[in-house]
N, C-alpha and C positions, 0 to 999 in steps of 0.2 A: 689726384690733381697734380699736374705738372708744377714745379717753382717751391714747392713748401721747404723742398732742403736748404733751396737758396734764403727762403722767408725765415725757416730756421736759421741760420746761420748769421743772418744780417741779424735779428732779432739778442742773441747770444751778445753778439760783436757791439751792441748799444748803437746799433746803424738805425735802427726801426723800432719806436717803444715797443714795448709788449703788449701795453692798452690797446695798441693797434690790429694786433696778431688776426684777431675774430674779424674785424674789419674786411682785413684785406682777403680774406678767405671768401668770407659773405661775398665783397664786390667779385672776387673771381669766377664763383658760382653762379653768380646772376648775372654775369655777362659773357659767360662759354670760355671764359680766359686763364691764363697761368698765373699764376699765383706774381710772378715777376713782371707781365704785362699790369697785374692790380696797381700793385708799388707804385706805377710811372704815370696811371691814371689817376691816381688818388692824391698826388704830387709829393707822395713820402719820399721820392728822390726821383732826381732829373734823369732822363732817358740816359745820358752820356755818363753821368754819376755810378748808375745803375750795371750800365756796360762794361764799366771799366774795370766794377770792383770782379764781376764775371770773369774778364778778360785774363785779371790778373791773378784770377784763381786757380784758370786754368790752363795758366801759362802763354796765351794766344792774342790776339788782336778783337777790338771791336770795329764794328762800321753801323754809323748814324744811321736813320731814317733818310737826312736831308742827302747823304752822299751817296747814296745805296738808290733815293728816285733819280739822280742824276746819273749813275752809272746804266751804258747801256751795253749788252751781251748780246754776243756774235749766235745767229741762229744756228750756224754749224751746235754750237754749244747746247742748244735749248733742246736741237732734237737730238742730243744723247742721253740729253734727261728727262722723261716721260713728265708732265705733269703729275700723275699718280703719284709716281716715286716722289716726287719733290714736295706734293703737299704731303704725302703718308711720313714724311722725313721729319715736317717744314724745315729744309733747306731749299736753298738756292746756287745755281753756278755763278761766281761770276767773272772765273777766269781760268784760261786752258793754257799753257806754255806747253806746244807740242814740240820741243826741244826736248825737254828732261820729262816730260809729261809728267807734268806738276799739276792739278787742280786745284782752282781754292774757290769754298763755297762759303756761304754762310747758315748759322744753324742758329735757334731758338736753344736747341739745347747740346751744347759742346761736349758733353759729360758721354753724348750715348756714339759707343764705338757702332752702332749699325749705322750710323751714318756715311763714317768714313767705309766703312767696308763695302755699301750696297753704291753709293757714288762712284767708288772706285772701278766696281765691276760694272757697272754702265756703261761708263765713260773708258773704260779699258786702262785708267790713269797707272802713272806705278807708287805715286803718293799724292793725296789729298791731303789739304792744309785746311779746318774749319776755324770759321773765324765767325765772333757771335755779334749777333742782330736780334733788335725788335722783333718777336713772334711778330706781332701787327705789319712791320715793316717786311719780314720776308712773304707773309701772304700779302701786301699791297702787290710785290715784286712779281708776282706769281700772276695776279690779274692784269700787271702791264705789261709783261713779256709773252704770256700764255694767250690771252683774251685781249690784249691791244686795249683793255680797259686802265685809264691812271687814276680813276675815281676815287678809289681806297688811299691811292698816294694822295692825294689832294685835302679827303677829310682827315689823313694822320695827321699829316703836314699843318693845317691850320690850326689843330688841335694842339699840337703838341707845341706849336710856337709859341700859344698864348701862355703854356705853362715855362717854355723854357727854348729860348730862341736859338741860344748857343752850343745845342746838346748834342746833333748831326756836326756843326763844324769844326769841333773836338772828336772826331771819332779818327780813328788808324789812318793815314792812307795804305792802301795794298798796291803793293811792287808790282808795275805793270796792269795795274788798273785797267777791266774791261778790255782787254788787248788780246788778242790772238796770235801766238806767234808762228810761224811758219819759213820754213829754209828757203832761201833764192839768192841763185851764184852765190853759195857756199857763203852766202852770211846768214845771220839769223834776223830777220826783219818784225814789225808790227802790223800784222795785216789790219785796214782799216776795213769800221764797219758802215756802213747805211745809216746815216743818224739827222735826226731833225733840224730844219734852221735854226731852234733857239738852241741846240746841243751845239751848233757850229758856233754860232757867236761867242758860246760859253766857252769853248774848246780854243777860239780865235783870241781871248781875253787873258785865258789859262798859258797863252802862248804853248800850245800843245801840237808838234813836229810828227806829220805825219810821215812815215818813210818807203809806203808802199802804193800805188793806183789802187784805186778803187773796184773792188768786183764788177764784172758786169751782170746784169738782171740775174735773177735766177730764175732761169726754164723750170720745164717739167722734169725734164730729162738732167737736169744739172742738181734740181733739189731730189730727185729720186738718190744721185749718185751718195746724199748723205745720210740717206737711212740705210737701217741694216734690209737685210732682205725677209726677216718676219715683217718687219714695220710696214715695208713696200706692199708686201702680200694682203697687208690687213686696209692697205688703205682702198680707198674706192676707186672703183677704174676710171681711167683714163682717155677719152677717146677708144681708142683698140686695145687699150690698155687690157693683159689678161688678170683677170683679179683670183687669187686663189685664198682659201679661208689657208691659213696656218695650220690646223689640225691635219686637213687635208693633206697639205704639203707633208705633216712627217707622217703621216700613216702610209702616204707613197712610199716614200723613204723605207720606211720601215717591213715592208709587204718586199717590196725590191732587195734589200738587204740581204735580208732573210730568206729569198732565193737565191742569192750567189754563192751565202756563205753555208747552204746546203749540199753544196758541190763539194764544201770541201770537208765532210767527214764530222772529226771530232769539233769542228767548227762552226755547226749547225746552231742558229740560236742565240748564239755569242755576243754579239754587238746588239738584239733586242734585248736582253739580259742587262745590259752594261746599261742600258738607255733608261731599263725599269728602274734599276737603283738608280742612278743620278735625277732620275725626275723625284725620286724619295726625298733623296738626297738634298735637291732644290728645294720640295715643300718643306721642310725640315728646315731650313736656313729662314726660309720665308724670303726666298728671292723671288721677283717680278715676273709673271707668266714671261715676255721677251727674254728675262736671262736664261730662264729652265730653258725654251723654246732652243737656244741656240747652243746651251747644255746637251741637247736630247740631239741638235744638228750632228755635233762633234761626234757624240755619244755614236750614232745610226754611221757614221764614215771614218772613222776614226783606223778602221783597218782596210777600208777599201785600196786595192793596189797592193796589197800583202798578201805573200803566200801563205800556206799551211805550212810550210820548212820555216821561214822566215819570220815566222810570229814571234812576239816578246814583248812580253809587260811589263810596266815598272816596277813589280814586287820579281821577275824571273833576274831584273839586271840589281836592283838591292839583294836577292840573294847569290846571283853568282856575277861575279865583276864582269867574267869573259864574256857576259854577254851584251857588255855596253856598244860597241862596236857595231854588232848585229842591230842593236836598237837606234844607234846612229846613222845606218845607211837605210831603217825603213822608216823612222820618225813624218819626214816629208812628205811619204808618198801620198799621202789624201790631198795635202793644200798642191801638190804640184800637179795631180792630175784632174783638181777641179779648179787651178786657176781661173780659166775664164767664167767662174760661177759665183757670183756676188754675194759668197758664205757672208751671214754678221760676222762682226770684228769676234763678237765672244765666242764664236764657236772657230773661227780663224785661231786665236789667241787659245783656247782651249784644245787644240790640236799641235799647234806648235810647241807649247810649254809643257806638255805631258808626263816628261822625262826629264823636268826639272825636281831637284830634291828640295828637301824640306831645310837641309841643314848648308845648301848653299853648293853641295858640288856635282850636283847634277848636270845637263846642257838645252838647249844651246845655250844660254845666256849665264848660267849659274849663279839666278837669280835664288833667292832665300825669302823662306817664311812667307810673310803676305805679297812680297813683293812679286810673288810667282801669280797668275789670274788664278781667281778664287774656280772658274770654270776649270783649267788644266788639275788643280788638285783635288777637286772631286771626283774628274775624268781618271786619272790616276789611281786612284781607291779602288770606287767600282768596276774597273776594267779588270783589276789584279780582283779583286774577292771573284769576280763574275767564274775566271779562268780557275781561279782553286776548287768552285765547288761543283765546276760543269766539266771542267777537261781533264781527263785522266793524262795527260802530258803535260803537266804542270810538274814542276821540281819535286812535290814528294811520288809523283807517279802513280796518285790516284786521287778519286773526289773525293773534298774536303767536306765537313762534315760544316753548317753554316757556325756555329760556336770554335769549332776547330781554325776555318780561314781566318776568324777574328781573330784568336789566337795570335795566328801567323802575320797578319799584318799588325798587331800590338809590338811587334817586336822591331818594328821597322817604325814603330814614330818617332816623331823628331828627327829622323837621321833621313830616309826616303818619302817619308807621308805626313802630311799636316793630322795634328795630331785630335786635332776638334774633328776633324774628318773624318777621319777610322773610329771613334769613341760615336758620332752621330753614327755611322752606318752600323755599329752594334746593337745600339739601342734601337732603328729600326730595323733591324734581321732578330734582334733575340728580344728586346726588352730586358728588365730583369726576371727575377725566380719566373713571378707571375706572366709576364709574356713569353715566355719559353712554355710553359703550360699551354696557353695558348693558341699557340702555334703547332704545338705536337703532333694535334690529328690533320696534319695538312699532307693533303694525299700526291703520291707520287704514279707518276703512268710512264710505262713503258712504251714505247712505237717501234713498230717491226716490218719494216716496208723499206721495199729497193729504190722507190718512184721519191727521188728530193722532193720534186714539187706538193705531191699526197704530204708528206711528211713537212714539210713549210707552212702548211696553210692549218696543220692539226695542233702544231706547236702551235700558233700564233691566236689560236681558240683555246685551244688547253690552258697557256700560261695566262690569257685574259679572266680566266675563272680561279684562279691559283693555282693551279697543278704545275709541281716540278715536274717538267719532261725530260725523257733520257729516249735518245732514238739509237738504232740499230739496224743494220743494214741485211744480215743474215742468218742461221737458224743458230750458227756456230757461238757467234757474239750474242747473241741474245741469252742462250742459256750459259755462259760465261757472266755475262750482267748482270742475269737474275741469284746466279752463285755467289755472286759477292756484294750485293747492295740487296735492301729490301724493296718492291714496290708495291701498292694498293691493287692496280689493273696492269691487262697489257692487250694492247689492240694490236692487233697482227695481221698482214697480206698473207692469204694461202701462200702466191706461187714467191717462192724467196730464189733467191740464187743458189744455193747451197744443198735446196732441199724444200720443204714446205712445213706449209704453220701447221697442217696436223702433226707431221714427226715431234714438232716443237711442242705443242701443246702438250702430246702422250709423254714428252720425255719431262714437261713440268708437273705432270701430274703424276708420275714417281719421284718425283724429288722432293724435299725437304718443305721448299714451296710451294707445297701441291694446292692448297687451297686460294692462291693468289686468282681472280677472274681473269679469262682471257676473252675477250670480243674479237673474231672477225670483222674486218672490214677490207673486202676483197675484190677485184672484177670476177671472180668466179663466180658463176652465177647457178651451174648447173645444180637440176635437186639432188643427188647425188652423193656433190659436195656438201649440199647444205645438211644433209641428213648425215652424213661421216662427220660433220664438226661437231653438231650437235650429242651426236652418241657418242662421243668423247667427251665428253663433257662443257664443250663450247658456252658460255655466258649466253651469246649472242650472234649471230651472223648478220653481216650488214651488208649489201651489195650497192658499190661502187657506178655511178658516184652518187655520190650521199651526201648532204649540208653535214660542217664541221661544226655547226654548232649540235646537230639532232646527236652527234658520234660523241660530243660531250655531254650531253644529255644523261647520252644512255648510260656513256658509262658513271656519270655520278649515281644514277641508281644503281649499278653495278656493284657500285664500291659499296654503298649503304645497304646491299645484300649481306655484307660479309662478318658475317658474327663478331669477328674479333675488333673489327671499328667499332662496332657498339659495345663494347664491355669498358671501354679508356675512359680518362673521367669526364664527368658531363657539366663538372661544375667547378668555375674554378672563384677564387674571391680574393681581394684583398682592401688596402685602406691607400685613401687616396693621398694620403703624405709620403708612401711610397712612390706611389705613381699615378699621373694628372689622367683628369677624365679626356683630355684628347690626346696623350698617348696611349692608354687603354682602346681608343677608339680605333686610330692608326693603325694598331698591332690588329687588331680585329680587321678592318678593312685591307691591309698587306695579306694576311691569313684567307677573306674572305670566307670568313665564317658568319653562322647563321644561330639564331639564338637570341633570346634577353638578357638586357644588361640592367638592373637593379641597381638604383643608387640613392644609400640613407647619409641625410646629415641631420644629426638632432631630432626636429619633427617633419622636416621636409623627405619626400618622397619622388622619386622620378625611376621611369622605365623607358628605353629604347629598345626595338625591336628592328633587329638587325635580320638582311637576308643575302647572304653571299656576300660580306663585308659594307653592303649600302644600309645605310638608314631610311625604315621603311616609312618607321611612325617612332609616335612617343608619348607620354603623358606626363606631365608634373602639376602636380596641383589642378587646377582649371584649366590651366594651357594643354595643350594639345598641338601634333603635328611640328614643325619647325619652330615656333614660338617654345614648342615644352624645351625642344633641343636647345634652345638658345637659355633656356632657366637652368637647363641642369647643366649645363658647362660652367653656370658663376658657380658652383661649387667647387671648395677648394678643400673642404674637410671632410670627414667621413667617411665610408664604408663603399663598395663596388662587390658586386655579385653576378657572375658570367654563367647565366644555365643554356648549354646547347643544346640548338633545336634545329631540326632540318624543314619543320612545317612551315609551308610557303605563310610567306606574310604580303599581303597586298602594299603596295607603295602608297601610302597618302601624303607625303610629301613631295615626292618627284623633283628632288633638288638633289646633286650631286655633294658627299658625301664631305670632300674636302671644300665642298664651297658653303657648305653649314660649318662649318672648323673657322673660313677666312671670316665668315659673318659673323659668330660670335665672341672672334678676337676682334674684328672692328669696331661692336657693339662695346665690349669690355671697353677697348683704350678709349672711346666716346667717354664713357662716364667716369674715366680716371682724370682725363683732363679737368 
């Protein structure tokens, strides 16, 4: 329950008997409320009493109920903040200064830094100022800004007057109150909003100087121009309006990406790579599907317009200076050759800022710590880990091993990378002891084909099942690849350039690696060929063109041929005080692995039954199906048990894997309130 530390605290301080304590808890229970909202209900202290001692706890401002239904916010404002966000916060905006981009909101609970941090990146602010309110009062705000309903204003309002009339007109005022600022001929003015005849007369009484005309209507086409271009796509059409889902939009994106940057070699794969971790990266934060969305925008263009010469990450210019220069003539080139493309702010912002540091001497702005967007220094991370353990043209001149890149960017916090950022993306690439077990048998495949395109579309099926891909162009580099990395498979095109995948195959099957499986998949189609591959020892021959899901298929049973996969261990376990049932879960679905997950607390019992990292089913107690999943998540103590298994398991849930994680995290903070 939300409020007890403050119930505490008051209680200690002789603000609130102790006789009282059970009281106020009971009432908060039985009315879905904070323990602090109790207090003001039960009249143990005046709204404004209450606020203040808050305020002044935590150094900031209150605002009443009475001033807070009188204040009215500029819509530009309202749609940078999702209703979602603002009740999952309960904050409220109630003022932008786009001059210093200053925010100031109001919050129920001032204490929690998610507020300011997920406001911020909304709103693309460079500081947010939270100042405390009424729980009741910011959800009234929410149903007359959101809903155009004032109904909840009206019952607080009568309510709370009978206990205490003066409690709103004792609250802070805030500088600039409901105002929007905005530049015109190089002054800084107060843009005026839309507000009702009794808001005029009030405003006309207040003797309140407006200094800018008034907007005119807002079109379609003028309220489009303030949403990001997720938002746009998600809203419903228009007239001729084309409506496109958001998924859609970046699987374009990212199908197209991933053909160009096949042209260029060790470049293949790179920016979907960078896109996978940052969407980790986002659920891990637990930002707002729109922020991830325009995370994954930056993420998918982030190189577009950059050569293969001219490439450089922010971990290549934190390790060698010389190459800040380099990084400063290509930082632009995505926002300048997609100007006319109405990128969101946050993936704008998260492209621009990339090549800002953490400790402040970065560019363009050399902006510091938070003040940099929380998008650009995630973008930042994942792009440098992506390039260490995929490009063999990275500063140490080969691929990093996923433990080793972490390594390498731990050494660069604080100084180039936000440091909660490189620490989150270890815990999702390794976990501890136990998610490094984990992860072990995660199978690597090689690709051996001249054709980008063949090779675009096999990555982009391989890596959706978990397989690290490593592609190769000819018979030369391939067996050079296989000399110095290990891999599970290798799908290979007969006709190479160099030579062909039988010389290839005969020459892997004297060597050291001999028992690694190799599948054709070829336009060779004669029998011929098929009968030469196969008395070579060929796995498989596939004849082109083929579905890239069946060539993954095959080769997962390929790989589950191979003796030495089945001998690693099958069983891994540890206790949940080391590590939470939904990052056990995580690391499992990152892995996409298959298997039961066994979980003892005391006399409770539960099983998940996991298939290629989704959850298929489950059981705890009588529950069953998503209901179990949701029982065994409130577990916090006890014991975890990981037996792998590759036998298909039927889906009897059919709900997406991270969306039973959001569900019962929402379930949880429900009943904590």
């Amino acid at each position: 329950m939300r409020g007890v530390a403050t119930l505490d605290r008051l209680v200690v301080e002789g603000k609130v008997s102790p006789s009282l304590y059970d009281e106020v808890l009971i009432h908060a229970q039985r009315t879905q409320s904070t323990a602090e909202e109790a207090i003001i209900q039960l009249g143990l202290m005046s709204e404004a009493e209450l606020l203040k001692y808050i305020a002044n706890l935590y150094k900031t401002r209150f605002v009443g109920s009475e001033r807070l239904a009188k204040a009215g916010v500029d819509p530009w404002l309202l749609g940078k903040v999702p209703k979602k966000l603002a009740k999952r916060l309960t904050a409220f905006p109630i003022l932008y200064d786009q001059r210093t981009r200053t925010l100031s909101v109001v919050a129920a609970d001032v204490s929690d830094d998610d507020v300011r941090q997920q406001m911020q990146f909304a709103t693309g602010a460079r500081d947010v100022k939270v100042y405390v309110a009424r729980e009741a009062a910011i959800r009234a705000s929410m149903a007359k800004h959101y809903d155009q309903n004032n109904g909840p204003f009206e019952m607080l309002l009568s309510g709370a007057s009978s206990r205490d009339a003066r409690s709103s007109r004792e609250s802070d005022p805030v500088p600039g109150w409901g105002q929007v600022f905005e530049e015109k001929e190089g002054q800084l003015v107060r843009r005026r909003r839309a507000i009702s005849l009794e808001m005029e007369r009030q405003a006309a009484n207040d003797q309140v100087e407006t200094e800018s005309e008034e907007p005119p209507p807002m079109t379609h086409a003028r309220a489009a121009q303030g949403r990001t271009l997720v938002e746009q796509l998600s809203a419903d059409a228009q007239v001729e309006d084309l409506a496109v889902n958001p998924v859609v939009y970046l699987e374009t994106l990212s199908v197209l990406v991933t053909l160009i940057e096949q042209m260029n070699g060790e470049r293949g794969g790179h920016s979907m790579g960078v896109a996978r971790v940052c969407e980790q990266l986002g659920e891990r934060i637990r930002l707002t599907l729109p922020q991830v969305q325009g995370i994954l925008i930056a993420a998918y263009l982030h190189d577009v317009g950059v050569s293969a010469s001219s490439h450089v990450t922010p971990f290549d210019v934190a390790h060698d200076e010389t190459k800040r220069e380099n990084a400063r003539r290509i930082y632009s080139a995505p926002s300048r050759l997609l100007e006319s493309v109405a990128l969101p702010h946050t993936a704008l912002e998260a492209l621009r800022h990339r090549f800002e540091r953490f400790d402040g001497t970065g560019f363009p702005e050399r902006s510091a710590g938070k003040d940099i967007p929380l998008g650009s220094r995630v973008l930042a991370v994942a792009e440098s880990y992506i390039d260490l353990t995929q490009n063999k043209a990275n500063p140490f001149g080969r691929r990093l091993a996923p433990e080793d890149a972490c390594d390498a960017l731990d050494q660069h916090k604080g100084t180039a990378f936000d440091p909660a950022v490189v620490d989150w993306l270890r815990h999702i690439v390794l976990g501890d002891g136990v998610g490094r077990k984990m992860l072990s048998t995660r199978h690597r495949v090689l690709v051996v084909d001249p054709d980008p395109e063949e090779t675009a579309v096999l990555e982009v099926q391989f890596a959706a099942h978990g397989y690290e891909v490593v592609i190769e162009r000819a018979v030369e580099g391939a067996l050079r690849t296989l000399q110095a990395e290990k891999f599970d498979a290798v799908v290979s095109e007969v006709r190479l350039s160099d030579g062909d995948g039988f010389e290839l195959l005969r020459q892997l099957r004297e060597s050291a690696h001999g028992n690694v499986p190799l599948m054709f998949l070829t336009s060779e189609r004669a029998q011929a060929s098929v009968n030469r591959g196969l008395e070579l020892g060929a796995s498989d021959y596939v004849v082109k063109p083929a579905s890239a899901a069946v060539v993954v298929a095959k080769a997962g049973r390929m790989v589950g041929d191979v003796p030495a996969k089945k001998t690693g261990a099958r069983g891994v376990s540890g206790s949940l005080q080391e590590m939470s049932l939904p990052d056990v879960i995580q690391i499992l679905a990152n892995g996409r692995k298959s298997g039961r997950l066994q979980v003892d607390s005391g006399n409770l019992h539960g099983e998940m039954m996991f298939q290629e990292g989704s959850i298929h089913d489950a059981t705890f107690g009588d529950l069953s199906g998503a209901e179990a999943v949701y029982g065994i998540l409130r577990l916090t103590e006890g014991d975890f048990a990981l037996e792998l298994d590759d036998t298909p398991v039927e889906d009897a849930i059919g709900i997406p894997t991270h969306h039973l994680l959001l569900e019962a995290m929402r379930r949880l903070d429900e009943e904590q309130r």
